[in-house]
C-alpha positions in Angstrom: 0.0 0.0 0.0 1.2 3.4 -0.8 0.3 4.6 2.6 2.7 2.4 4.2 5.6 4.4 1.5 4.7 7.5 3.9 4.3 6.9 7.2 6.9 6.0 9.8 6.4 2.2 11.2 5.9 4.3 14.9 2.9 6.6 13.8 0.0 5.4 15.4 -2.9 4.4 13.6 -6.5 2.7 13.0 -8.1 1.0 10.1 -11.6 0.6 9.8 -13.0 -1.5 7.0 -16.3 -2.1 5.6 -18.1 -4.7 3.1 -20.1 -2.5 0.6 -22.2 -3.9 -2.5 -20.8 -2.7 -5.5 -17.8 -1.9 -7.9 -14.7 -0.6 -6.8 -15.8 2.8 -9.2 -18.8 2.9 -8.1 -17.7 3.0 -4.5 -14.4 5.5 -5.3 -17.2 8.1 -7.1 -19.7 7.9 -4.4 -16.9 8.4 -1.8 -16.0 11.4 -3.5 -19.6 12.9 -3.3 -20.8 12.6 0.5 -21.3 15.5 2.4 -20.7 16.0 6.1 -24.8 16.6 5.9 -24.7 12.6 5.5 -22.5 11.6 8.6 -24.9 12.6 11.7 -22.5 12.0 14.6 -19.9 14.0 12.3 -22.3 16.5 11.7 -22.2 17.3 15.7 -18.7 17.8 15.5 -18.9 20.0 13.0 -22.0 22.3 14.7 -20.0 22.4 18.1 -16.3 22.3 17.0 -16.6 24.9 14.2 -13.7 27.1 14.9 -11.6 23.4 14.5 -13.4 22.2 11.3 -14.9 24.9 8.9 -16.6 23.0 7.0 -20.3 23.0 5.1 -22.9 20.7 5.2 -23.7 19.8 1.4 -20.5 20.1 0.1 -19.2 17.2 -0.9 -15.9 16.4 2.4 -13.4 15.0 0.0 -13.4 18.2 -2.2 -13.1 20.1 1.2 -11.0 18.3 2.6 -8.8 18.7 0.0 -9.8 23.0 0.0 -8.4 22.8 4.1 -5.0 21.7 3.1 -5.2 18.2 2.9 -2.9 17.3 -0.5 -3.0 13.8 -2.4 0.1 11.9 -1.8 -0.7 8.7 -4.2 -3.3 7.4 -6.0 -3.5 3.9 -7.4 -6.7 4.3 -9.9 -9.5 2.3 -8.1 -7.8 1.0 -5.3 -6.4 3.1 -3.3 -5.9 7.6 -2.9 -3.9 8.9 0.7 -4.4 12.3 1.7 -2.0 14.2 3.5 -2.0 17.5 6.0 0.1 19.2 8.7 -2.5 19.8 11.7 -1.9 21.4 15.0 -3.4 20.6 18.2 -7.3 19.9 18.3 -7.1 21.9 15.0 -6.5 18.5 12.8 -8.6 19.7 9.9 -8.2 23.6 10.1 -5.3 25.6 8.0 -1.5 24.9 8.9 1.3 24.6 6.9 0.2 23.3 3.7 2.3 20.5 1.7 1.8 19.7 -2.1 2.9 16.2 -1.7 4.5 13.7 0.0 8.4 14.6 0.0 7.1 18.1 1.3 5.2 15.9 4.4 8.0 13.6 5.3 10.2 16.3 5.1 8.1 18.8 7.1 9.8 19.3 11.2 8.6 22.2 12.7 8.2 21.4 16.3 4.6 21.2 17.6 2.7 20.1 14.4 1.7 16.8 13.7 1.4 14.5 10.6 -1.7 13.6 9.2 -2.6 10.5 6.4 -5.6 9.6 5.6 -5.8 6.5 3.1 -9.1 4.9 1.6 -8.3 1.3 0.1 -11.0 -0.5 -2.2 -10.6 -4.3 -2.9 -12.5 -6.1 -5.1 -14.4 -9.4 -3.9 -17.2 -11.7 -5.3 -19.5 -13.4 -2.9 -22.5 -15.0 -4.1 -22.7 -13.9 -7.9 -22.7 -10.2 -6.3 -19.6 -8.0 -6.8 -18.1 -6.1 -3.5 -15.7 -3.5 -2.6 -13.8 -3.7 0.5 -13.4 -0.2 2.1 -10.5 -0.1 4.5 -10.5 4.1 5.8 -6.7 4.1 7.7 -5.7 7.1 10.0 -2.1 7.8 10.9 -1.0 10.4 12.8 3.1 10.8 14.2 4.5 14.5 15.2 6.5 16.6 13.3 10.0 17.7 14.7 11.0 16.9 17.8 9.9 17.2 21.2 6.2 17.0 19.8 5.7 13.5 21.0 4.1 15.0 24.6 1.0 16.9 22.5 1.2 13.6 20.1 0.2 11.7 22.8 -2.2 13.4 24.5 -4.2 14.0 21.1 -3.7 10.6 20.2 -6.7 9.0 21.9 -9.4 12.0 20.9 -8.0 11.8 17.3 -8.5 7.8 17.6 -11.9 7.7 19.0 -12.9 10.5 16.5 -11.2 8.7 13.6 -13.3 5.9 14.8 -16.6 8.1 14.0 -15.6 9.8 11.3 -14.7 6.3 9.3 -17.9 4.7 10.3 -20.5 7.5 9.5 -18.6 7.8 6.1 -18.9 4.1 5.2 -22.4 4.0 6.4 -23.4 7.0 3.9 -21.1 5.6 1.4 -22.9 2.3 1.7 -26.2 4.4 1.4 -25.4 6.4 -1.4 -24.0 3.3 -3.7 -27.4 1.7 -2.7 -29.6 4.1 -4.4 -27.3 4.9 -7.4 
């Protein structure tokens, strides 16, 4: 996987996977579409942690995602795209030092920022006559520079538990959407 090209082997991490009904294109284009709108524990996030996530609610999240400073590191067509930021603090999705790619991320050490990957992997499978796309969302996240490792670690479990949310309200509104295609 490309992600694994980016990331240290001590960032820490957590994949979460789901089984959706459909072609790996159909999944990737759908992905690409959701709104925050469509994740409702997300949407809370969004309503009480503005000043941390200025985001809208019917704009598709990948495009702004990619608007807030998150770059594309690699892409392999239809299986697998990683995003890339610099965040700061509870800010993980608001403005920092933006990177164009991913020499400029690895290379980035300015104490007190952290490292941010997002990767969304699809995998074909066949079960029953029916085609499927695995959807495995992975979240890594390591310091930048050192002597960040004391914020890393405090943030760690927050940014965990609301990777956790994040992942699953997207793959339950991606699972939606490629539904009623």
């Amino acid at each position: 996987m490309q992600v694994d090209r980016i990331v240290p082997v001590d960032a820490r991490g957590r994949i979460d996977e789901a089984l959706i009904e459909g072609s790996a294109g159909e999944v990737f284009a759908a992905l690409q579409k959701i709104p925050p709108g469509e994740l409702p524990r997300l949407g809370v996030l969004f309503r009480y942690f503005q000043w941390a996530m200025p985001f809208l609610a019917d704009k598709p999240l990948y495009a702004q995602m990619l608007d807030s400073g998150f770059a594309v590191m690699g892409v392999i067509p239809l299986r697998e795209v990683v995003l890339g930021r610099i965040a700061q603090g509870l800010s993980l999705l608001s403005s920092f030092p933006r990177v164009k790619n991913r020499a400029e991320l690895i290379a980035h050490d300015e104490k007190g920022f952290l490292k941010v990957v997002l990767s969304f992997n699809l995998a074909k499978e066949e079960m029953n006559d029916k085609s499927y796309t695995r959807v495995g969302a992975t979240l890594k996240i390591w310091p930048s520079g050192h002597g960040s490792g004391f914020l890393f670690a405090l943030l760690w479990p927050l940014a965990s538990f609301a990777g956790g949310v994040f992942a699953r309200d997207w793959m339950r509104a991606l699972a939606r959407r490629v539904a009623n295609k």
